[in-house]
N, C-alpha and C positions, 0 to 999 in steps of 0.2 A: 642708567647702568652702563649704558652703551660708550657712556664718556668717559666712564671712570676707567671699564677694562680698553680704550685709547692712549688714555692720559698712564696707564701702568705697562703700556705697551712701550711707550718712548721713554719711560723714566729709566733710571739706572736699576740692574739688577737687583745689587746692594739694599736700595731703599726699598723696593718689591719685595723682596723678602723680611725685610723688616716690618713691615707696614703687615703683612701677612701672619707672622709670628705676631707682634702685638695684636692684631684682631684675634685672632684666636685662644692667643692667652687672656683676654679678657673675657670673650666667648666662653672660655673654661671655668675660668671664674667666678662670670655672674653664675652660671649655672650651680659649681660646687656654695657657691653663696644663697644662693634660693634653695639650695636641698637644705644644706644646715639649717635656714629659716623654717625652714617645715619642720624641721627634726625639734624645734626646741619646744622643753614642758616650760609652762607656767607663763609663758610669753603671749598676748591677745592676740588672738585671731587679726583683727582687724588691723592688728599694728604688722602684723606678716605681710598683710596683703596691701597695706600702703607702699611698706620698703620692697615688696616683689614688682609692686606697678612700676616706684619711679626710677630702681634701677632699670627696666627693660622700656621703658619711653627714653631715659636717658642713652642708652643704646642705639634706639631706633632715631632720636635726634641729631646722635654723630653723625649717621650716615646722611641726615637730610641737609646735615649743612655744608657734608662735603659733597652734594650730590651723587651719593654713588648709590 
């Protein structure tokens, strides 16, 4: 973690802020994404909790491959 707020230390503003905003609007998203998964009738159990796992491993993967 130590590298990443380094490496967003030297980078340009511009991109800092971008990079920020897109985290977060995904961040928003997965989230309003997993509520609507819960909200829905007639939809398996199981298939929620498949699509809830691999959006949020998919998530936690970004950050492992950009080390941050």
């Amino acid at each position: 973690m130590n590298i990443f707020f380094k490496k967003l230390k030297k980078c340009n503003k511009a991109y800092t802020t971008i990079y920020i905003l897109a985290t977060l609007g995904y961040i928003v998203g997965l989230i309003m994404f997993l509520f609507s998964l819960i909200q829905l009738k007639g939809i398996e159990t199981f298939i929620r909790i498949i699509a809830s796992i691999f959006f949020i491993i998919w998530f936690l993967n970004f950050y492992k491959v950009y080390n941050i």
